[in-house]
C-alpha positions as a Markdown table, in Angstrom:
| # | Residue | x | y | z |
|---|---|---|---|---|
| 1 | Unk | 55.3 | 106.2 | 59.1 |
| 2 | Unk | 53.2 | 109.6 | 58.7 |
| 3 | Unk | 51.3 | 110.9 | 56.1 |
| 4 | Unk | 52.6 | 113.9 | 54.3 |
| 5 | Unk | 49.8 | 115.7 | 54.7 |
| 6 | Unk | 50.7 | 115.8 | 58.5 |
| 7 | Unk | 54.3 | 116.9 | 58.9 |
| 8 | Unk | 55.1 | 120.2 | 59.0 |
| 9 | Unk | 58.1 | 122.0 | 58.2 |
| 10 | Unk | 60.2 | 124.3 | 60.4 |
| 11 | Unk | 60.5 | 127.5 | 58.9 |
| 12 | Unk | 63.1 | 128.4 | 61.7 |
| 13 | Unk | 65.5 | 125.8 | 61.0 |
| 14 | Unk | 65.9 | 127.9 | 57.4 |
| 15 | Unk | 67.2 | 131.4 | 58.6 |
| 16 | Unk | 69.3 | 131.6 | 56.0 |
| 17 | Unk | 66.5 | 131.7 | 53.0 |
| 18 | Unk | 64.0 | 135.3 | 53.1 |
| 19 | Unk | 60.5 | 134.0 | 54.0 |
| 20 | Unk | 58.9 | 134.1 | 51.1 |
| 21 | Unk | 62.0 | 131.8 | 49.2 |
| 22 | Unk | 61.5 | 129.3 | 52.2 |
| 23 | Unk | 58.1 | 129.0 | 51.4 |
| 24 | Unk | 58.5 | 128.2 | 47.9 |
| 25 | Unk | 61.3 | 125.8 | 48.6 |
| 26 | Unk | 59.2 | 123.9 | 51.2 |
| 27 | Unk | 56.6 | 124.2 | 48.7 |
| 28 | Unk | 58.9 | 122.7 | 46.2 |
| 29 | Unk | 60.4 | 119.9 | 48.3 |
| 30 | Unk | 57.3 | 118.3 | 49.1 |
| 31 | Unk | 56.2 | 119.6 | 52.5 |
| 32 | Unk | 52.0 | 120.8 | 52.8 |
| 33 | Unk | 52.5 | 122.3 | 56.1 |
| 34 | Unk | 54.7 | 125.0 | 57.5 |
| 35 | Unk | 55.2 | 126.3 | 60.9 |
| 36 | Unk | 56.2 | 130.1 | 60.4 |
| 37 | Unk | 58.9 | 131.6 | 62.5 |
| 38 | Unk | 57.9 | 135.0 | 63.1 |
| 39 | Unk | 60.7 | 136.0 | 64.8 |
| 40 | Unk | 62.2 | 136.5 | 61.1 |
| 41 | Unk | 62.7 | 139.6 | 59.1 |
| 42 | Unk | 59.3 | 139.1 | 56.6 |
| 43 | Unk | 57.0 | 137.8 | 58.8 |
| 44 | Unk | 57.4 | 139.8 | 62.2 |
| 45 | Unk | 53.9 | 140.1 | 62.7 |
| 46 | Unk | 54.5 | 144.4 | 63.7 |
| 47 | Unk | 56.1 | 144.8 | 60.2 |
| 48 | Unk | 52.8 | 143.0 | 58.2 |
| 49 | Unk | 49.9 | 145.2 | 58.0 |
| 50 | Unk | 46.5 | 143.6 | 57.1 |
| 51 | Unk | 47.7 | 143.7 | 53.3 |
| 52 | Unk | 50.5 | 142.4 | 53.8 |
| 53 | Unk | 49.3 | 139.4 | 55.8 |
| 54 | Unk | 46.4 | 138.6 | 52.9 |
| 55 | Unk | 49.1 | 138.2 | 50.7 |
| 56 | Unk | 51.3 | 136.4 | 52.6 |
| 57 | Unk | 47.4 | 134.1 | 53.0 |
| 58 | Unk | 47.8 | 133.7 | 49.6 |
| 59 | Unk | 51.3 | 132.9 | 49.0 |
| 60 | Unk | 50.3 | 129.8 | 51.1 |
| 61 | Unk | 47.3 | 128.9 | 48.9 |
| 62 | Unk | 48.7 | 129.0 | 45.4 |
| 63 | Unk | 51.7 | 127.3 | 47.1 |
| 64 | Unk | 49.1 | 124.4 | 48.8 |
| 65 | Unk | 51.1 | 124.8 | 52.0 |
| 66 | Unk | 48.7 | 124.7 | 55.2 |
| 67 | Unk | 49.8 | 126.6 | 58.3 |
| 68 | Unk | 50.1 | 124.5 | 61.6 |
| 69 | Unk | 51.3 | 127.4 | 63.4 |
| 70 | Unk | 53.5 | 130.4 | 64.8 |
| 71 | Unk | 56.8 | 129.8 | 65.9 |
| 72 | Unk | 57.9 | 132.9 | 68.2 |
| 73 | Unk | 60.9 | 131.6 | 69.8 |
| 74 | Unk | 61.7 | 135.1 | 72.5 |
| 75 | Unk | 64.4 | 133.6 | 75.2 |
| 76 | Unk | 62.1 | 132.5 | 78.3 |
| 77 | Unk | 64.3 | 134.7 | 80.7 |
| 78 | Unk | 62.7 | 137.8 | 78.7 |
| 79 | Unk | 59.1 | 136.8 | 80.5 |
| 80 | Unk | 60.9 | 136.9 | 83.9 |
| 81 | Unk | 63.1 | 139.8 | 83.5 |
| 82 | Unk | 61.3 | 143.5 | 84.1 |
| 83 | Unk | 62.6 | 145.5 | 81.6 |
| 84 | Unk | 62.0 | 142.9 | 78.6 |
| 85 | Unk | 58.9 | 141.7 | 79.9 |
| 86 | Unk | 56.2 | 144.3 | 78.3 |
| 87 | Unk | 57.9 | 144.3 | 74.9 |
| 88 | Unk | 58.0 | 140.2 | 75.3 |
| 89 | Unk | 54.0 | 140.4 | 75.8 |
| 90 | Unk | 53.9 | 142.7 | 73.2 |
| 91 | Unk | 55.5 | 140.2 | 70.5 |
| 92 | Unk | 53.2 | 137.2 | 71.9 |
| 93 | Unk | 49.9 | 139.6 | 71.8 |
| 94 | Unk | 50.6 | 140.4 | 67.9 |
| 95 | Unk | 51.5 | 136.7 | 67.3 |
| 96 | Unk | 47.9 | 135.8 | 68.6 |
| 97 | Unk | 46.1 | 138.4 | 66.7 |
| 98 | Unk | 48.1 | 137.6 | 63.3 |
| 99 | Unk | 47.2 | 134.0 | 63.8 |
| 100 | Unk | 43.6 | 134.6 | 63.8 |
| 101 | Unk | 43.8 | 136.6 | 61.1 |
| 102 | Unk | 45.8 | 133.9 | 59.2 |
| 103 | Unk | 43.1 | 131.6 | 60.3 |
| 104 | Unk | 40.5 | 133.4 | 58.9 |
| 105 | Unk | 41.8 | 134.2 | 55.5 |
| 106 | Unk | 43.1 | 130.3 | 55.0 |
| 107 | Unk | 44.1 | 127.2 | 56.2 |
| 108 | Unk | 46.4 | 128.1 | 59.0 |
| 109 | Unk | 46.1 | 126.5 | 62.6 |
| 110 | Unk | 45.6 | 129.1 | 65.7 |
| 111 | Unk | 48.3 | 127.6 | 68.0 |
| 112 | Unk | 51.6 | 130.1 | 68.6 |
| 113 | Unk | 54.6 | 128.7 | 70.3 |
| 114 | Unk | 56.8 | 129.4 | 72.6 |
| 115 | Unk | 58.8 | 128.6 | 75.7 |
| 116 | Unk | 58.0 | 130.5 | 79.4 |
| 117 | Unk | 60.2 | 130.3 | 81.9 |
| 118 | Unk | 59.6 | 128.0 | 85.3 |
| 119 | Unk | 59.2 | 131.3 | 87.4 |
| 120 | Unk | 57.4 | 134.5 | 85.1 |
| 121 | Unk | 56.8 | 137.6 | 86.5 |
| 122 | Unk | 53.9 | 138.3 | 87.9 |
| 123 | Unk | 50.8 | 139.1 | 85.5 |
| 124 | Unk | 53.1 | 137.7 | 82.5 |
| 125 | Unk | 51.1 | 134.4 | 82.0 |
| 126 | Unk | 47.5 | 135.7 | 82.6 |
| 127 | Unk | 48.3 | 138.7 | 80.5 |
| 128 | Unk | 48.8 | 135.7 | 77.4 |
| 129 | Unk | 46.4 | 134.0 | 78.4 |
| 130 | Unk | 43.8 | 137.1 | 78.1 |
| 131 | Unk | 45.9 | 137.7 | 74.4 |
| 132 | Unk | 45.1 | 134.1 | 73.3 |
| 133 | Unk | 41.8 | 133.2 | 74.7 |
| 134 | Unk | 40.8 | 137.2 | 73.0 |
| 135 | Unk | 42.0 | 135.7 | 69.3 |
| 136 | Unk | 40.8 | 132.6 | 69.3 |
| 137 | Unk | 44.7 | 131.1 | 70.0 |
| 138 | Unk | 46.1 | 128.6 | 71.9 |
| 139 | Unk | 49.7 | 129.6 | 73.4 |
| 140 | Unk | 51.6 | 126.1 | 73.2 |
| 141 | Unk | 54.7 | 126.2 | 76.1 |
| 142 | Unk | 57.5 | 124.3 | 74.8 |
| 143 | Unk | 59.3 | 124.0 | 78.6 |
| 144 | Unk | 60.1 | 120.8 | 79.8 |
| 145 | Unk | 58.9 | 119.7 | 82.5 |
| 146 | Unk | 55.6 | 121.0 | 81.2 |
| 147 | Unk | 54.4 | 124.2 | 83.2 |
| 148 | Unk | 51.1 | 123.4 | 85.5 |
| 149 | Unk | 49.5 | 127.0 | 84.9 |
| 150 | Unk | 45.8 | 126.9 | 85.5 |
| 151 | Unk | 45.0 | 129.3 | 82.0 |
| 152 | Unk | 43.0 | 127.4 | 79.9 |
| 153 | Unk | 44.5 | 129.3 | 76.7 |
| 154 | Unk | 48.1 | 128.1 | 77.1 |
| 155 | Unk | 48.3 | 124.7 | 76.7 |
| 156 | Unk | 51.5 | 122.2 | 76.2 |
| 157 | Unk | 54.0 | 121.4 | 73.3 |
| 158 | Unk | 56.4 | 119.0 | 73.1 |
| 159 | Unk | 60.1 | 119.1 | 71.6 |
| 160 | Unk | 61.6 | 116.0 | 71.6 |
| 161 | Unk | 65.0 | 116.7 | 71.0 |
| 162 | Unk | 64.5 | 119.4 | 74.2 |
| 163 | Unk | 63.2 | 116.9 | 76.4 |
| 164 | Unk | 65.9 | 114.7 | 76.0 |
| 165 | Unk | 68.4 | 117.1 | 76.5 |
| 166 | Unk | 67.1 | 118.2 | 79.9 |
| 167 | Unk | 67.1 | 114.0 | 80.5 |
| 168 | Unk | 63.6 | 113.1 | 79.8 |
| 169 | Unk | 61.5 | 110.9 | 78.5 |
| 170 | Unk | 59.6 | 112.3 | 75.4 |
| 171 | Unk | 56.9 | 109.4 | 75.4 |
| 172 | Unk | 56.6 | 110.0 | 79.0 |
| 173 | Unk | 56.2 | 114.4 | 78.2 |
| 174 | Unk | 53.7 | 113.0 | 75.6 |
| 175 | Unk | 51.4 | 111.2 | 78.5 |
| 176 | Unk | 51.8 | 113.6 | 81.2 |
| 177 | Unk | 50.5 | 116.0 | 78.9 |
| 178 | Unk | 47.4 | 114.2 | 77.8 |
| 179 | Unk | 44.5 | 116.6 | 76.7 |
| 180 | Unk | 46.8 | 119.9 | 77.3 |
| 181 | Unk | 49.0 | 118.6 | 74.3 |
| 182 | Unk | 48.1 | 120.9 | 71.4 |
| 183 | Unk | 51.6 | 120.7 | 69.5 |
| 184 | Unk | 54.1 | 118.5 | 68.5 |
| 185 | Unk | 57.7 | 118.8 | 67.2 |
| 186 | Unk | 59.8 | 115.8 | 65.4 |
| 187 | Unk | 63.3 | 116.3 | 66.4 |
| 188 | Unk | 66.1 | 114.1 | 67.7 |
| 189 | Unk | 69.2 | 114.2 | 70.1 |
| 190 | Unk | 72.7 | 112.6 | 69.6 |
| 191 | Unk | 75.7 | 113.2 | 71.6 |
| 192 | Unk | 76.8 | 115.7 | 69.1 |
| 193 | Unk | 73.1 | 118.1 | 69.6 |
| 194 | Unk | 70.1 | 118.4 | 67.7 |
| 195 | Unk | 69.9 | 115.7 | 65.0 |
| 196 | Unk | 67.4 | 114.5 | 62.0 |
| 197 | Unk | 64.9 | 112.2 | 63.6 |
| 198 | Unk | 65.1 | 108.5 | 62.9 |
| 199 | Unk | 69.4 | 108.1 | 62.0 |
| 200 | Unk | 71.6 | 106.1 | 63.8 |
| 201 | Unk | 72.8 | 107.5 | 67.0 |
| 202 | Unk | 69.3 | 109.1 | 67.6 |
| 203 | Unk | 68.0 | 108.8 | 71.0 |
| 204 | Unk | 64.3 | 109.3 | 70.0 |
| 205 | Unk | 61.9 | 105.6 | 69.0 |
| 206 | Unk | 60.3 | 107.6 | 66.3 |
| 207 | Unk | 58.2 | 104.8 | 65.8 |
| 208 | Unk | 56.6 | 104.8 | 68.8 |
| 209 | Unk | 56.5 | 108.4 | 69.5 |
| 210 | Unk | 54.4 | 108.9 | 66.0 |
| 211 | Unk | 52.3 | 106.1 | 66.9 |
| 212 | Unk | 51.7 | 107.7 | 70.4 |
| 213 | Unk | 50.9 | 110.8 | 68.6 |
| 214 | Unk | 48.1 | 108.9 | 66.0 |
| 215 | Unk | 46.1 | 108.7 | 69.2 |
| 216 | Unk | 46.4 | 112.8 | 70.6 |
| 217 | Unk | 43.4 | 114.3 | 69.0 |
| 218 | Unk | 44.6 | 117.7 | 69.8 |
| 219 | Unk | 47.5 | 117.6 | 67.3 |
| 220 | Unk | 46.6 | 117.7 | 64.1 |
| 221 | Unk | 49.7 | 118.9 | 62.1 |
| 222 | Unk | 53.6 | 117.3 | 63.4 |
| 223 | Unk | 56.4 | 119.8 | 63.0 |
| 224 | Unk | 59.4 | 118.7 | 61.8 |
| 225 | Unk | 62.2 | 121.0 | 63.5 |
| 226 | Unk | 65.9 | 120.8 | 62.3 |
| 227 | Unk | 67.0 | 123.6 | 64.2 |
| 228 | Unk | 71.1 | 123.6 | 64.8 |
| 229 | Unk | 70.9 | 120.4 | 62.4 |
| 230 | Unk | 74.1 | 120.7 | 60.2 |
| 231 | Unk | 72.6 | 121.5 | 56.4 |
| 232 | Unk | 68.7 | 121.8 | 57.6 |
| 233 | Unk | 67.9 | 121.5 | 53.6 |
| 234 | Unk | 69.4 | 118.6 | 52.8 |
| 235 | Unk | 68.3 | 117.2 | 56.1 |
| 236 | Unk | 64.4 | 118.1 | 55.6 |
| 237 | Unk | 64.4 | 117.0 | 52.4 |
| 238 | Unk | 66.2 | 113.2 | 53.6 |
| 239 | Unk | 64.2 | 113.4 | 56.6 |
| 240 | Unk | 60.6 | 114.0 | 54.6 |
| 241 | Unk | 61.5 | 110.8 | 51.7 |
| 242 | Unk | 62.3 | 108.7 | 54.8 |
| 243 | Unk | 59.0 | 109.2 | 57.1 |
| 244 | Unk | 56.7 | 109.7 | 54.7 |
| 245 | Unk | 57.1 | 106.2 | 52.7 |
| 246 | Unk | 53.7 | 105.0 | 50.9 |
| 247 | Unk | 51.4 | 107.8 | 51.9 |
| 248 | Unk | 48.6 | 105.4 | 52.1 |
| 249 | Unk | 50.1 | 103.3 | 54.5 |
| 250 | Unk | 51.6 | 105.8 | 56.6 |
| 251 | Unk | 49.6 | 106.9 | 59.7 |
C-alpha cells in the first residue's frame, strides 16, 4: 500500500526511549524515515550546539534513516496567551534554523510542525513566517479546520486521527488543502482514541487516503504517528509489516 521508503516514523509516539535509542530502534525495525520530536530531552534544538547537531546528521546516515521533519508539538493556547507567547516563538525560530541546518548536513526535509491556534496574538504568525521563509522552512499547521493565513511560509498538515476527532472528513482536509499541503500524518480514530491505522474499528479508508496522497506532490515523506496508541512499539512495528507489503507494488 506504500513503499517503505515513504513512511516515516513518529519519534513522539516513543517518549519513553532517549533519542538516540529511538533512532537506532526505528533504524532497527525497518523504518527509513523519522520525524524528530524536538520537544524531547536530546534533541531540543537550544540544548544542540552546531557539534552536536553534525553528529546527531550523522547518527542518521550511518543509521540510513532520512529526516521528513520536526515535530514541535507547543500547546496552541501558548501562541495566543501573552506571557508564553515570546518563548513559544522562540522554540519555533530555533526549530526553523536547526532544520536547515539538518538539511544541509544530510537528508532531512525543511518542514517543522506544529499546531496554531484559530485566534494568535497579534504579530505571532508573521513573526513564523519571517523565522521560516529566513531558513529556508516551511511551518506545517496541523489545526483542523486548516487556518487561511495569507504567509506563504506556513503552509498545511494534516492529522487524520485529529480531523476525525473534531468530526471531519480527512479526504475532504486532504482536498481543501490542495497545493498548501506540505505534510502528512497516518493515524486513525476508534471510539476508544487514537488507534494504528488500518484495524478494525478504524474510522480512516487508508486505502483511499494513501492513494489520495500518491497524487499531492508536495508530500514527499508520510508520517506514521501512534501517539496515545497503547504499546507504540509493538504497534509501529505491526503497523509498518502491514502497509508496506511487496515494496515494489506498493505506491
Amino acid at each position: 500500500m506504500i513503499r517503505r521508503d515513504r513512511l516515516s516514523l513518529a519519534l513522539a509516539a516513543l517518549p519513553g526511549l532517549p533519542a538516540r535509542q529511538a533512532l537506532s530502534w526505528a533504524g532497527e525495525s525497518g523504518f527509513r524515515a523519522v520525524q524528530l520530536d524536538v520537544a524531547a530531552p536530546g534533541l531540543r534544538p537550544r540544548d544542540l550546539d552546531r557539534s552536536a547537531r553534525r553528529d546527531l546528521a550523522a547518527t542518521l546516515r550511518r543509521l540510513e534513516l532520512a529526516c521528513s521533519g520536526l515535530d514541535l508539538w507547543i500547546p496552541p493556547a501558548h501562541f495566543a496567551d501573552a506571557s508564553r507567547v515570546e518563548r513559544a516563538c522562540e522554540a519555533v525560530e530555533r526549530a526553523c534554523e536547526m532544520a536547515d541546518e539538518l538539511a544541509r548536513l544530510g537528508e532531512s526535509a525543511r518542514v517543522v510542525s506544529l499546531m496554531l491556534p484559530p485566534s494568535p496574538l497579534a504579530g505571532a504568525p508573521e513573526r513564523l513566517g519571517a523565522a521560516a521563509a529566513l531558513h529556508g522552512v516551511a511551518l506545517a499547521d496541523h489545526r483542523h479546520p486548516a487556518a487561511a493565513l495569507q504567509i506563504e511560509s506556513i503552509a498545511v498538515g494534516i492529522d487524520p486521527a485529529s480531523v476525525l476527532a473534531a468530526g471531519g472528513d480527512p479526504l475532504r482536509a486532504l482536498a481543501g488543502a490542495g497545493a498548501r499541503l506540505i505534510a502528512a500524518r497516518l493515524s486513525d480514530l476508534t471510539g476508544a482514541g487514537r488507534a494504528s491505522p488500518g484495524l478494525p474499528g478504524g474510522r480512516l479508508d487508508v486505502r483511499a487516503y494513501l492513494a489520495t496522497l500518491a497524487l499531492a506532490p508536495g508530500v514527499r515523506h508520510i508520517t506514521l504517528d501512534l501517539r496515545q496508541v497503547h504499546d507504540a512499539p509493538s504497534a509501529a512495528r505491526e503497523t509498518l509489516g502491514r502497509l508496506i507489503g511487496n515494496d515494489a507494488e506498493s505506491t
